[in-house]
gemmi code that builds the backbone of each chain (N, CA, C; Angstrom):
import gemmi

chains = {
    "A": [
        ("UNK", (-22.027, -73.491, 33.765), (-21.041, -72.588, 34.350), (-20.026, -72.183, 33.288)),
        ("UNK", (-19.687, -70.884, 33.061), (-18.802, -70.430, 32.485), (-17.366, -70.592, 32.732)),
        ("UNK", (-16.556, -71.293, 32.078), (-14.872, -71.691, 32.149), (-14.429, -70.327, 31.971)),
        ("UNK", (-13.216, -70.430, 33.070), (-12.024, -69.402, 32.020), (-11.312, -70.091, 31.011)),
        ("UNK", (-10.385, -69.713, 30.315), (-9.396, -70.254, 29.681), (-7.963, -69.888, 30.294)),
        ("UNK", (-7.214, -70.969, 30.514), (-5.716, -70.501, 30.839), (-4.686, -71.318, 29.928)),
        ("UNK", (-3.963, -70.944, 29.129), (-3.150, -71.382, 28.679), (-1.800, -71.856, 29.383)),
        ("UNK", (-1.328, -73.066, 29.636), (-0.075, -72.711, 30.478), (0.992, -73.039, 29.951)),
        ("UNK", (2.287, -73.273, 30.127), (3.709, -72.959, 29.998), (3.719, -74.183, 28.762)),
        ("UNK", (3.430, -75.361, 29.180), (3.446, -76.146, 28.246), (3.219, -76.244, 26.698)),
        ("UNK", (1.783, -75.507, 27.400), (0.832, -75.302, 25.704), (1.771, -74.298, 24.992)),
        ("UNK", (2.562, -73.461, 25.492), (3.377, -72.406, 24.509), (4.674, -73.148, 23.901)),
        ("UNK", (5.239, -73.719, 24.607), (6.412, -74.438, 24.743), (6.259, -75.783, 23.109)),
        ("UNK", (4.950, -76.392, 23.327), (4.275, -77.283, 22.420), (4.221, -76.348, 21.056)),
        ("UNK", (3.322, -75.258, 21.478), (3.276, -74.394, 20.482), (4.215, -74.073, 19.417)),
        ("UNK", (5.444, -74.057, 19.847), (6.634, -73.362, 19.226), (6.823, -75.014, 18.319)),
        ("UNK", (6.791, -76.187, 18.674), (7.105, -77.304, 17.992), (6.289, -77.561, 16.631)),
        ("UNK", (5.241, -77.023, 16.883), (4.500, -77.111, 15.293), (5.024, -76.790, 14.101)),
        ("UNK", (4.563, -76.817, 12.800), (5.219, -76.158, 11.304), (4.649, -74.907, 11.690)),
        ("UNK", (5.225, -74.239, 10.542), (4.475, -72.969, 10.406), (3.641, -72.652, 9.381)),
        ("UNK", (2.790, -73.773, 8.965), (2.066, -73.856, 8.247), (1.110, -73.079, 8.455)),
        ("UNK", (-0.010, -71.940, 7.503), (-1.104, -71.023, 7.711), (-2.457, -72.062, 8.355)),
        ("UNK", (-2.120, -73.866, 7.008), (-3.262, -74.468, 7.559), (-3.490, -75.035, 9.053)),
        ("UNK", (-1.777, -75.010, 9.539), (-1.671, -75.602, 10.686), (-2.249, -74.639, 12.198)),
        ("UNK", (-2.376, -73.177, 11.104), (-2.385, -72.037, 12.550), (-3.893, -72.413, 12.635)),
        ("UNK", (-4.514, -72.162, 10.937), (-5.779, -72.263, 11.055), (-6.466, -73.659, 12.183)),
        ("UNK", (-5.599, -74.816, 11.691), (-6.680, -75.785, 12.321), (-6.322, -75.921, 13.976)),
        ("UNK", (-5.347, -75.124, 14.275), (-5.331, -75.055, 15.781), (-6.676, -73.772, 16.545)),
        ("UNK", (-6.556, -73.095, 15.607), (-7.765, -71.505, 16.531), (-9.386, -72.824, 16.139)),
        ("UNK", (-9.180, -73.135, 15.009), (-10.237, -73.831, 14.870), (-10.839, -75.179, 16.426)),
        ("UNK", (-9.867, -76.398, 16.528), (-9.470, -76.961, 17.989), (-9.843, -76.461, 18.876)),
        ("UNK", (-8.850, -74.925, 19.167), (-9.344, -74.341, 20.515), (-10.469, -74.087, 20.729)),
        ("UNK", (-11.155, -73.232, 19.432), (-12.016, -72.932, 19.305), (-13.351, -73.760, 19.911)),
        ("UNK", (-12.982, -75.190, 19.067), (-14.314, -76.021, 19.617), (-13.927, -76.422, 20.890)),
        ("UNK", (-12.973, -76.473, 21.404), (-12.180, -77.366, 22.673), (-12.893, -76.542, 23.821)),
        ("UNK", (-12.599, -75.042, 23.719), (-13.220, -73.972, 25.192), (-14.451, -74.141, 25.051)),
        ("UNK", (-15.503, -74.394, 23.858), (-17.158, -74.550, 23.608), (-17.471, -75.666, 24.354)),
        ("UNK", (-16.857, -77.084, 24.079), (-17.021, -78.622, 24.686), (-16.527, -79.007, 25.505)),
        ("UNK", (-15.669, -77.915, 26.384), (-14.530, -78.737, 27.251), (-15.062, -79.651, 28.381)),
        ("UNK", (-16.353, -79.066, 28.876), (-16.756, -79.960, 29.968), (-17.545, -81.323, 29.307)),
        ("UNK", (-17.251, -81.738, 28.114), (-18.472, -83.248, 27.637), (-17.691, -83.899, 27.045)),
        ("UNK", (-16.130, -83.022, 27.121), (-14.956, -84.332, 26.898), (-14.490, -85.112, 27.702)),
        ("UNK", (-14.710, -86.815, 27.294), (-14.289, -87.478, 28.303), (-12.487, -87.339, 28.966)),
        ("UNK", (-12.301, -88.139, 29.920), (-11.322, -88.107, 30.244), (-10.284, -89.015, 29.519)),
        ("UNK", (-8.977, -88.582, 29.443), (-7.817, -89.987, 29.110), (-7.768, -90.953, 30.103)),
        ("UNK", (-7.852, -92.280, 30.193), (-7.720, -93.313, 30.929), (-8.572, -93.067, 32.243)),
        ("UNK", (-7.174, -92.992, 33.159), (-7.444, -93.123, 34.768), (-6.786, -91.317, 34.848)),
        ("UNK", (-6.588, -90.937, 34.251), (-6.073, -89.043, 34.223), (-6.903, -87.933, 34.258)),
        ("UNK", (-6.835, -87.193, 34.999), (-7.563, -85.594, 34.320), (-7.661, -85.392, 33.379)),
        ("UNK", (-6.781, -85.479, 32.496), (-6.570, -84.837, 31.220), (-7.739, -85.267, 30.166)),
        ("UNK", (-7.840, -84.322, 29.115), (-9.061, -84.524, 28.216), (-8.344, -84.305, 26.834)),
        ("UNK", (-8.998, -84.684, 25.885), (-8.010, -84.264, 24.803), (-9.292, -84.470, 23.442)),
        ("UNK", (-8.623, -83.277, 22.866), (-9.422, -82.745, 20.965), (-8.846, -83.077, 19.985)),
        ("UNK", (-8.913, -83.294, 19.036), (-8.409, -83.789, 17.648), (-8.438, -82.958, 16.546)),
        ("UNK", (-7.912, -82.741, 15.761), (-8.881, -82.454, 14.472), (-9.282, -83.973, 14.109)),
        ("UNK", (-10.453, -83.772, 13.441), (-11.040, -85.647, 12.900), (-10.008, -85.857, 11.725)),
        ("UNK", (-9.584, -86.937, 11.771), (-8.489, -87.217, 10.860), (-8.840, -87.676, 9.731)),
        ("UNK", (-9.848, -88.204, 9.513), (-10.979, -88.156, 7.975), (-11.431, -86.793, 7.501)),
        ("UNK", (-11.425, -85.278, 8.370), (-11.538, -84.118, 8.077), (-10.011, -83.589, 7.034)),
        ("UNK", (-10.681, -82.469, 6.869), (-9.706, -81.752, 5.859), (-8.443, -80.837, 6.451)),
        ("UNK", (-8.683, -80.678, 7.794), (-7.584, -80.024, 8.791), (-6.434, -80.423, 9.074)),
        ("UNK", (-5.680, -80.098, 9.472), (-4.248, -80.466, 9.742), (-4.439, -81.343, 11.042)),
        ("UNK", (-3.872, -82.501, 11.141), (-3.887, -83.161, 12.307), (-3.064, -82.752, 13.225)),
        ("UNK", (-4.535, -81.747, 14.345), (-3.730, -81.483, 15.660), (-4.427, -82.345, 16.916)),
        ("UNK", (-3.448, -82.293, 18.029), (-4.423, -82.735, 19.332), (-3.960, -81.605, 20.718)),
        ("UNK", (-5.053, -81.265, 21.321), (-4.955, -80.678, 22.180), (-4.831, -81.170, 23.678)),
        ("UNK", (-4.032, -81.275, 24.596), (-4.366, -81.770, 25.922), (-5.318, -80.621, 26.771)),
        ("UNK", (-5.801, -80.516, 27.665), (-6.202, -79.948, 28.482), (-7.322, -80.570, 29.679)),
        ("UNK", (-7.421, -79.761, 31.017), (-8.026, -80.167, 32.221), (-8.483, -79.322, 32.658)),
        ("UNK", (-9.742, -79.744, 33.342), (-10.517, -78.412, 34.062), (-10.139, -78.293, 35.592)),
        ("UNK", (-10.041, -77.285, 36.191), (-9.580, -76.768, 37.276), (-9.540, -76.354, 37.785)),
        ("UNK", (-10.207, -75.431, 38.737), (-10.422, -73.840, 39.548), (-11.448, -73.252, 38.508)),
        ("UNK", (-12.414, -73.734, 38.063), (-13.306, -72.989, 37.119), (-12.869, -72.364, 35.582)),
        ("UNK", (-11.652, -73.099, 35.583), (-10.864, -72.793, 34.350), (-10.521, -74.253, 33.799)),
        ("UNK", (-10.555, -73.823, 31.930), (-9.921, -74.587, 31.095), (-8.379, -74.709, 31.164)),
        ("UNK", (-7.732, -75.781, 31.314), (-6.160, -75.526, 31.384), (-5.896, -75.661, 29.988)),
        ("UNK", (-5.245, -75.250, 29.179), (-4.824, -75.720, 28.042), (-3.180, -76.036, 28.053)),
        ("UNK", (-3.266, -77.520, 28.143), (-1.918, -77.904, 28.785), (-0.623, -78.385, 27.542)),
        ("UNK", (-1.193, -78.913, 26.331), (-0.066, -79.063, 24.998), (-0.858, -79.189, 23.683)),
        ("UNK", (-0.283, -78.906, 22.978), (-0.557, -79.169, 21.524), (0.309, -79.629, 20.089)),
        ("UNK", (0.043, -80.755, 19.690), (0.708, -81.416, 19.016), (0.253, -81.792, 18.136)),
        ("UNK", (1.147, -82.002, 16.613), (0.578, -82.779, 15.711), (0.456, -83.969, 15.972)),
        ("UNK", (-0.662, -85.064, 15.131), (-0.027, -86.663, 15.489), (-0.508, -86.863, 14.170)),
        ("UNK", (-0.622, -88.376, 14.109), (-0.325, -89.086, 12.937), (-1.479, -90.523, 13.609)),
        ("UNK", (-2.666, -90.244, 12.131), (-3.631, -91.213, 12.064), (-3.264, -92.612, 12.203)),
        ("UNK", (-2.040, -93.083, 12.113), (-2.001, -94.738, 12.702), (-0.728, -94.450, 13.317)),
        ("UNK", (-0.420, -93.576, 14.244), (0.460, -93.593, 15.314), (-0.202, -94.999, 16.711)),
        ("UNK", (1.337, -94.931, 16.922), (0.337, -96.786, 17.765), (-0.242, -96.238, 19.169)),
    ],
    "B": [
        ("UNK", (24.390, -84.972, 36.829), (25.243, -85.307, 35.962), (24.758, -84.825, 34.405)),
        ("UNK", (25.460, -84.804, 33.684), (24.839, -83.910, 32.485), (23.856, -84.830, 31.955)),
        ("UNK", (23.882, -86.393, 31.943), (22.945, -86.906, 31.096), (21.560, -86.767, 31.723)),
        ("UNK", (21.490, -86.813, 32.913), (20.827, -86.803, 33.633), (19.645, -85.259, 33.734)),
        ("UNK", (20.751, -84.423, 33.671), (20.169, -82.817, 33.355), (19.119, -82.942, 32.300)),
        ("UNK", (19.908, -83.472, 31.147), (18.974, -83.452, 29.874), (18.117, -83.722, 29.555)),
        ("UNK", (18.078, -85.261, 29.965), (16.701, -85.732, 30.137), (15.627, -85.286, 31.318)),
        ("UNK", (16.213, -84.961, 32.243), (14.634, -84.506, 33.337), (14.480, -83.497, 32.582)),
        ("UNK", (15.306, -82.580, 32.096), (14.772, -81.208, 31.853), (14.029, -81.222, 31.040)),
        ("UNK", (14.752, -82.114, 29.619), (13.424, -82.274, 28.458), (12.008, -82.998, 29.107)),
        ("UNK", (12.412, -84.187, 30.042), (10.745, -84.432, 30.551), (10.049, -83.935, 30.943)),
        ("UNK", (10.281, -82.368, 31.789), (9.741, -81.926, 32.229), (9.321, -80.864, 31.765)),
        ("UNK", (9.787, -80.626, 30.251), (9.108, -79.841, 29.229), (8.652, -80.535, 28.403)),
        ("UNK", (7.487, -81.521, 28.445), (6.732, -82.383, 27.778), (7.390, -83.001, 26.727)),
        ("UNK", (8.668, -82.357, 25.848), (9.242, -82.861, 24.962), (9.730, -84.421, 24.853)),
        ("UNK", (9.381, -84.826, 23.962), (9.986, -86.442, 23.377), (11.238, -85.697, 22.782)),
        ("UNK", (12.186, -87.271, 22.632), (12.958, -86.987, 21.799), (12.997, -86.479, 20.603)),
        ("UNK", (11.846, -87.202, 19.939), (11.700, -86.823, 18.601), (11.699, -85.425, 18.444)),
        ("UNK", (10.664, -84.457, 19.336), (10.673, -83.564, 19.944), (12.338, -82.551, 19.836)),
        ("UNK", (13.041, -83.327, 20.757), (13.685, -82.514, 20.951), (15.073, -82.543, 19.544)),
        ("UNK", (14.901, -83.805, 19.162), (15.847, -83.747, 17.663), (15.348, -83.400, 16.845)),
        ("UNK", (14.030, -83.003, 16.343), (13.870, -82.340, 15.338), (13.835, -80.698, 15.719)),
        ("UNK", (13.526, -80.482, 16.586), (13.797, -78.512, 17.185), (14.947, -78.028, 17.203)),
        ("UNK", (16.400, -79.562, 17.594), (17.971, -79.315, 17.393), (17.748, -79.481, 16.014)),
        ("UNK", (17.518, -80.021, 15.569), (18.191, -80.837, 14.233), (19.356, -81.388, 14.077)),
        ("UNK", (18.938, -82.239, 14.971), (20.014, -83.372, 15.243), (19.943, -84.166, 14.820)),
        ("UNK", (20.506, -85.741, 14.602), (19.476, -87.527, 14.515), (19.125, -87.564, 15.601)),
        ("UNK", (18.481, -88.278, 16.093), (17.327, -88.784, 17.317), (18.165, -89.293, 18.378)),
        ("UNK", (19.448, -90.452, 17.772), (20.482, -91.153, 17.707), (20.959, -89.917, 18.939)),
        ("UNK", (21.470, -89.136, 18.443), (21.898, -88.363, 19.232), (21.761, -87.698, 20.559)),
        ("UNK", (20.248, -87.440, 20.261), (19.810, -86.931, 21.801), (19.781, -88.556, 22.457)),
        ("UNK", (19.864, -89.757, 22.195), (19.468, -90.664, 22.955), (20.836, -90.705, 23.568)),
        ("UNK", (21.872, -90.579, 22.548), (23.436, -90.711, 22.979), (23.716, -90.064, 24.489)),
        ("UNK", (23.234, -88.732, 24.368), (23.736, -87.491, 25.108), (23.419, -87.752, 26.352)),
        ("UNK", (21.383, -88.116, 26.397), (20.989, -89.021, 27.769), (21.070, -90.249, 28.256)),
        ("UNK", (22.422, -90.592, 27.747), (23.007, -92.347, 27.959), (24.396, -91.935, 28.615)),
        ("UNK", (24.786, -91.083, 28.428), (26.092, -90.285, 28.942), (26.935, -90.598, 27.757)),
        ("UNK", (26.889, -91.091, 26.189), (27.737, -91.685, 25.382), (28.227, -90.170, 24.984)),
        ("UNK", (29.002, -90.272, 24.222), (30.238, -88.359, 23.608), (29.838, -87.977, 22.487)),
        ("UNK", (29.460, -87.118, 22.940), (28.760, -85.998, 21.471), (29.757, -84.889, 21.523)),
        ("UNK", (29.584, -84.804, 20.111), (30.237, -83.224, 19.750), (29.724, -81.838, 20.640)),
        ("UNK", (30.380, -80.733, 20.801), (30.514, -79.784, 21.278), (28.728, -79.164, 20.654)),
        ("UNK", (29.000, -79.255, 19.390), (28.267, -78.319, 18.657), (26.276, -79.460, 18.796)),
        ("UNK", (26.694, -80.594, 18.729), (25.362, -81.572, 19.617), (24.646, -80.838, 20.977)),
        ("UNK", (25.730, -80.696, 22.112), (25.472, -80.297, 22.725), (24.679, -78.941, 22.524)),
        ("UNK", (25.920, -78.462, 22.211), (24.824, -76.703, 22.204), (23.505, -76.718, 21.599)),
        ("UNK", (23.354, -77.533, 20.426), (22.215, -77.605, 19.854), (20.797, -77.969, 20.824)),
        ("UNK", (21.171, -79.261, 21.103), (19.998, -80.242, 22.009), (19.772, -79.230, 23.259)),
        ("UNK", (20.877, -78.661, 23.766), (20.803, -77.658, 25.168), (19.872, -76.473, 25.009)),
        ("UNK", (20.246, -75.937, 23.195), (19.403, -74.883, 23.282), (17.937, -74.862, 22.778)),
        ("UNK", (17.072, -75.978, 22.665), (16.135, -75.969, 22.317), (15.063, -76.782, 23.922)),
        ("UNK", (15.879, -76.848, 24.737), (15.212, -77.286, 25.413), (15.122, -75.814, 26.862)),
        ("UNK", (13.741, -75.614, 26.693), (13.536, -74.632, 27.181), (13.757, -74.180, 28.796)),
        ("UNK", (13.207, -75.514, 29.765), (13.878, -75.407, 31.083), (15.391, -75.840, 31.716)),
        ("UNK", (16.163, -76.126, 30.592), (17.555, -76.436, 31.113), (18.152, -74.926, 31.117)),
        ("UNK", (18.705, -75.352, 32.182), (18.911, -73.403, 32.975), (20.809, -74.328, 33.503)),
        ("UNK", (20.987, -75.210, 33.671), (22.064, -75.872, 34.576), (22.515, -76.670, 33.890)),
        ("UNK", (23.889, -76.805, 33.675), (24.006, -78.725, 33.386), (25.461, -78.785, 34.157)),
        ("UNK", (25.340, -80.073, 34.927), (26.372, -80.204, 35.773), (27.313, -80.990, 34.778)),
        ("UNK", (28.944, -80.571, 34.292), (29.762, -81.379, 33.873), (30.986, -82.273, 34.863)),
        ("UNK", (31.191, -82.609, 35.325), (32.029, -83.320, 36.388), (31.372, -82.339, 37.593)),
        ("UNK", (32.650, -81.489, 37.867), (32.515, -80.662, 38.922), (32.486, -78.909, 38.606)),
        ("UNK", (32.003, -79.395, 37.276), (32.080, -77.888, 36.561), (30.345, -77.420, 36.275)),
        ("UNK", (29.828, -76.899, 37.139), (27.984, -76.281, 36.415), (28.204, -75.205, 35.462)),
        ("UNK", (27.394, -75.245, 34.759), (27.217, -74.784, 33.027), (25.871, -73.868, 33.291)),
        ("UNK", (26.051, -72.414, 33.298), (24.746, -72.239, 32.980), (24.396, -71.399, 31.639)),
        ("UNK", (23.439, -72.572, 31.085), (22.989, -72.239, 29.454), (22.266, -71.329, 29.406)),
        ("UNK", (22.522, -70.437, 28.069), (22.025, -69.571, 27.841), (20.824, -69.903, 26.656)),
        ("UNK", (19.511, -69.666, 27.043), (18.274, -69.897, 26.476), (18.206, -68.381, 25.579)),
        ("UNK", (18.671, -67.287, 25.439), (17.902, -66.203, 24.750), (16.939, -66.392, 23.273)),
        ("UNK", (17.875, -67.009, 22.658), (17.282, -66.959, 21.338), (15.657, -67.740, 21.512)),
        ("UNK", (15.918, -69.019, 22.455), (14.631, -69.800, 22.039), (13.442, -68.973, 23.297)),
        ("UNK", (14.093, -68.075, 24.366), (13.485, -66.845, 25.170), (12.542, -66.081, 24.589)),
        ("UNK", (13.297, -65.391, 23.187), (12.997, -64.348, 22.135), (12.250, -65.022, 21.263)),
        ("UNK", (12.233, -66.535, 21.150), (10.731, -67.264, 19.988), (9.705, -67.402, 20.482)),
        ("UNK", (10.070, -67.644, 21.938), (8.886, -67.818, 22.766), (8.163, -67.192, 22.881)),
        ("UNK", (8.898, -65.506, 23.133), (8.240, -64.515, 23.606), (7.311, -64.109, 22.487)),
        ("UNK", (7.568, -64.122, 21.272), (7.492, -63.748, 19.596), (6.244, -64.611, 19.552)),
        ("UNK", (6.334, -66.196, 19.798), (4.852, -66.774, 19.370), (3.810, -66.533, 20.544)),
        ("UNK", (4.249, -65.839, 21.639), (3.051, -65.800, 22.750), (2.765, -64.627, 21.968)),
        ("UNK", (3.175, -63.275, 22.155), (2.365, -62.066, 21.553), (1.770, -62.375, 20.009)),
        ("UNK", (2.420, -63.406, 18.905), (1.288, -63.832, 18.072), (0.109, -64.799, 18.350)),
        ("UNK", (-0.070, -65.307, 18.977), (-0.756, -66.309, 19.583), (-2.037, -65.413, 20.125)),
        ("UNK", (-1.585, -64.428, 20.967), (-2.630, -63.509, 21.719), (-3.279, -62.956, 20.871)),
        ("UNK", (-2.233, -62.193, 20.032), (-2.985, -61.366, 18.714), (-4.024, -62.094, 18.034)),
        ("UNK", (-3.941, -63.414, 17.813), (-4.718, -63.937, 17.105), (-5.652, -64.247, 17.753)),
        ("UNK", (-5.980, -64.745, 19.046), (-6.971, -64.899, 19.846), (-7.709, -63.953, 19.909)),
        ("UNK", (-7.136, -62.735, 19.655), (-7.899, -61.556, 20.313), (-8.834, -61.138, 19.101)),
        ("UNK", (-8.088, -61.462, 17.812), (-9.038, -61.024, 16.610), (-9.955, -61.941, 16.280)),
        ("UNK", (-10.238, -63.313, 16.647), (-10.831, -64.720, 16.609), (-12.385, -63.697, 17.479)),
        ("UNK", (-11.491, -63.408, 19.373), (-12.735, -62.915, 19.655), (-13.293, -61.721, 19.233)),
        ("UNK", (-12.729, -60.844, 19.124), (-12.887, -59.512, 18.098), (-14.100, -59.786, 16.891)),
        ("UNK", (-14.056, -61.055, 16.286), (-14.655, -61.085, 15.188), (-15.657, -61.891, 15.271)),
        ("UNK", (-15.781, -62.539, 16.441), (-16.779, -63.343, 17.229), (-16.920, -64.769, 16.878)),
        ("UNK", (-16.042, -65.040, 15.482), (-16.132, -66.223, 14.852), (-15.267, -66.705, 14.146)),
        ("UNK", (-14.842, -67.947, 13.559), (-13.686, -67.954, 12.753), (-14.389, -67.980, 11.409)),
        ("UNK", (-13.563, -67.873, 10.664), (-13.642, -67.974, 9.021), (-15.282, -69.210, 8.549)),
        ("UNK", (-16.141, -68.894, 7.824), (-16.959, -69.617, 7.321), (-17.708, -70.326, 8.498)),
        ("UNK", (-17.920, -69.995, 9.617), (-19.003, -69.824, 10.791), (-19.933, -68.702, 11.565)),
        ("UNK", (-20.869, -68.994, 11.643), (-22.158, -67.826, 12.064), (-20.930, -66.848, 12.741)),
        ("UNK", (-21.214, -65.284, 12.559), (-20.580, -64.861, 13.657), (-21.582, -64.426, 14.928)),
        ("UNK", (-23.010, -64.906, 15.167), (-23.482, -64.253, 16.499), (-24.442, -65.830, 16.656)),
        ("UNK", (-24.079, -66.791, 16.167), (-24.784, -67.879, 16.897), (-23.698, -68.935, 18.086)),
        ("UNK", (-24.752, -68.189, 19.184), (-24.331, -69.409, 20.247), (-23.594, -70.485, 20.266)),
        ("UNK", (-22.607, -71.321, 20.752), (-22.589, -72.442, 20.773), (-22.587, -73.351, 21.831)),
        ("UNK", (-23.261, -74.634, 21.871), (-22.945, -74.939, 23.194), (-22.355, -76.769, 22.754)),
        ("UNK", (-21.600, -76.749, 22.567), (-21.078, -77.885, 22.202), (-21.589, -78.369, 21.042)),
        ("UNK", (-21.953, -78.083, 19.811), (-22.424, -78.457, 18.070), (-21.428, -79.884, 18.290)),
        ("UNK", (-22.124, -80.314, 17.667), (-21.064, -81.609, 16.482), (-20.136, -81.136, 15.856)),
        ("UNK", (-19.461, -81.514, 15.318), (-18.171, -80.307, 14.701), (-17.715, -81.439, 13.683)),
        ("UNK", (-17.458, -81.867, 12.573), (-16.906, -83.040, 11.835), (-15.538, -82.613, 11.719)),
        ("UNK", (-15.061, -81.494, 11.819), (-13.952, -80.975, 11.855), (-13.398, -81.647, 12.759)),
        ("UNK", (-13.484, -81.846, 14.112), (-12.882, -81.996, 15.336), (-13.698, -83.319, 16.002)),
        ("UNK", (-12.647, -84.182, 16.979), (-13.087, -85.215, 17.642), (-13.313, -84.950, 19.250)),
        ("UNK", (-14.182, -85.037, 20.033), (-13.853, -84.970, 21.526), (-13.312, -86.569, 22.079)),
        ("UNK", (-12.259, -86.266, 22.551), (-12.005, -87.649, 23.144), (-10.904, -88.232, 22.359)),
        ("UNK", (-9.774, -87.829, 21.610), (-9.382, -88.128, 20.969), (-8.922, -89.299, 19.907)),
        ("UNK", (-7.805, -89.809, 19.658), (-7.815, -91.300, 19.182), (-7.934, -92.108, 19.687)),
        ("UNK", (-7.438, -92.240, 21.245), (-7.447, -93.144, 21.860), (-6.167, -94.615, 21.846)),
        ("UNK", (-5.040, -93.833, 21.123), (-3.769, -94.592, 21.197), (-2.881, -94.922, 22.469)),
        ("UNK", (-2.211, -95.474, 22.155), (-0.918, -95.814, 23.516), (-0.249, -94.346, 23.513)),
        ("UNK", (0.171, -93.719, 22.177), (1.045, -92.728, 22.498), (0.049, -91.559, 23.157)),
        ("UNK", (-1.164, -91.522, 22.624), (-2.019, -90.186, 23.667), (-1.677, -90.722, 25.084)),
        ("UNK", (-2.215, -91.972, 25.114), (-2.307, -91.840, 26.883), (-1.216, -91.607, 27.527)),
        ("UNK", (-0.033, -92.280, 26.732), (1.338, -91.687, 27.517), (1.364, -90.520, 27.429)),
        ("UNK", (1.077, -89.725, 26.666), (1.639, -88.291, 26.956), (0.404, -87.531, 27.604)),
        ("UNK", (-0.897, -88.536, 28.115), (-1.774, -87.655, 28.949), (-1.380, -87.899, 30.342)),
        ("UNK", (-0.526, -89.630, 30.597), (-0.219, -89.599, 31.986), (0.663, -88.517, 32.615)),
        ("UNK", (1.899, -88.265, 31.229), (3.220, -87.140, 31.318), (2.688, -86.076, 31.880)),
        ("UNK", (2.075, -85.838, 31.390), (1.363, -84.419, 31.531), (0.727, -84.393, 32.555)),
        ("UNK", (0.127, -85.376, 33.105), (-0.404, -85.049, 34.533), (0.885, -85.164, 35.839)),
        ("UNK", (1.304, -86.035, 35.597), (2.640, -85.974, 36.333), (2.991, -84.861, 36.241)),
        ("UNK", (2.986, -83.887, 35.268), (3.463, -82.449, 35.595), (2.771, -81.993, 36.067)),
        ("UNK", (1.737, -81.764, 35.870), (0.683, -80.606, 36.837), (1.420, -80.851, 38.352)),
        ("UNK", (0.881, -83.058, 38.486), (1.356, -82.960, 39.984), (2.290, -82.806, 40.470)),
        ("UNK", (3.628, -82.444, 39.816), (4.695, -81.927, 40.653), (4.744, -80.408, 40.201)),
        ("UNK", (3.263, -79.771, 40.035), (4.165, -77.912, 39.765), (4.486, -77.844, 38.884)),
        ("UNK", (4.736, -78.453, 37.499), (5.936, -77.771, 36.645), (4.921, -77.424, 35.759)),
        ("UNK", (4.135, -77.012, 35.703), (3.397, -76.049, 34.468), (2.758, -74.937, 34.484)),
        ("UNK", (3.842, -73.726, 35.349), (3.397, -72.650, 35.836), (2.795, -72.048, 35.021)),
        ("UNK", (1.334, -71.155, 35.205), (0.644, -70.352, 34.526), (0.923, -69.238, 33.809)),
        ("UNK", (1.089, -68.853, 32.672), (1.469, -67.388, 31.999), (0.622, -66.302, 31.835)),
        ("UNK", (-0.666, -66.660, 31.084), (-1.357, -65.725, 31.394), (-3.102, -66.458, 31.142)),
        ("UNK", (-3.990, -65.770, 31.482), (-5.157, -65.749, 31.406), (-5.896, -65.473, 29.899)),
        ("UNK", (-7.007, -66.179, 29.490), (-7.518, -65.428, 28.441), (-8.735, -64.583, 28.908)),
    ],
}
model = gemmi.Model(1)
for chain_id, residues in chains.items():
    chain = gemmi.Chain(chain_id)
    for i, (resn, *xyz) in enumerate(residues, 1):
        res = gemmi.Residue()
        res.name, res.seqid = resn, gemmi.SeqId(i, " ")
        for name, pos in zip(("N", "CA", "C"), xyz):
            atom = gemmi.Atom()
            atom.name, atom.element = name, gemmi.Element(name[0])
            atom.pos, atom.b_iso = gemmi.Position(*pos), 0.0
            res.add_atom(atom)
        chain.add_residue(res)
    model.add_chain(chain)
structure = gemmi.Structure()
structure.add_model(model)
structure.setup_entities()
């Protein structure tokens, strides 16, 4: 089945918190990119809806993570943030 | 009460502190001060107030405050129409930079990217946050792709 994509209030809000780094824009379209392709064979967080993408942190990309949940036949794309490979 | 304002409002715009003192450029110290009810400067305030995007109110005794968001209104508005633009030329071009542009995908391996992420304490907290928002409403929809 074909997803929509919806971006919501959050994900923009997140958005604005990033650098403005070119590599950082790049490795986010990159994320989304694979995130709307895989969204349904990502597992879930814990006991939550929520699903979440990375860049691989052994990769050459800027470390982003994406939240998002599926919902009404749509991708939610709910935040996006940098993190940090030995964040606890 | 104002401390009180600050903090739901920032929780309920996914923001951490860290979050929200580095967007003021504040110390951290500070925003913790402000949501403890401890006395910050005038110019603290305005700062921490104006980067937090759903504080619309802040009650001071018996005096309501209503903050004016424009500037961080006008960034917002500024990275959604770049944001789109760029989406639109991503699909426009059918592919990003140094990938097939007319092969299929249906979930590839990607070494670039992880599904499922790290799997830390701080993801899951901020995947429970985040669902707590959905379930109370607060992550109204903007637009469609």
């Amino acid at each position: 089945m074909e997803l929509r994509v919806e971006y919501l209030d959050p994900f923009y809000d997140s958005f604005l918190l990033l650098d403005d780094r070119p590599e950082t824009f790049h490795a986010l379209v990159v994320l989304l990119d694979d995130t709307v392709h895989a969204a349904e064979t990502v597992p879930l967080v814990g006991d939550t809806d929520m699903r979440v993408m990375v860049t691989d942190p052994e990769g050459d990309l800027v470390l982003l993570r994406v939240y998002f949940f599926i919902e009404d036949g749509a991708i939610q794309i709910m935040k996006v943030q940098h993190y940090r490979a030995d964040e606890p | 009460m104002l401390e009180n304002d600050v903090k739901l409002a920032r929780e309920a715009a996914g923001l951490s502190v860290t979050d929200v003192a580095k967007l003021a450029n504040v110390p951290r110290q500070q925003v913790y001060a402000l949501e403890q009810g401890a006395n910050v400067t005038l110019d603290t305030l305005r700062r921490i107030t104006s980067v937090i995007p759903n504080l619309e109110r802040l009650t001071l005794g018996k005096v309501e405050l209503v903050t004016a968001n424009e500037d961080l209104e006008e960034a917002r508005r500024a990275a959604l129409d770049l944001f789109d633009v760029a989406r639109r030329l991503v699909a426009a071009l059918g592919a990003l930079p140094g990938k097939p542009a007319s092969t299929p995908r249906q979930a590839p391996p990607n070494r670039a990217v992880r599904r499922g992420g790290t799997g830390s304490e701080t993801e899951r907290r901020t995947a429970r946050q985040l669902e707590e928002m959905v379930r109370k409403g607060k992550h109204k929809r903007r637009t469609d792709a």
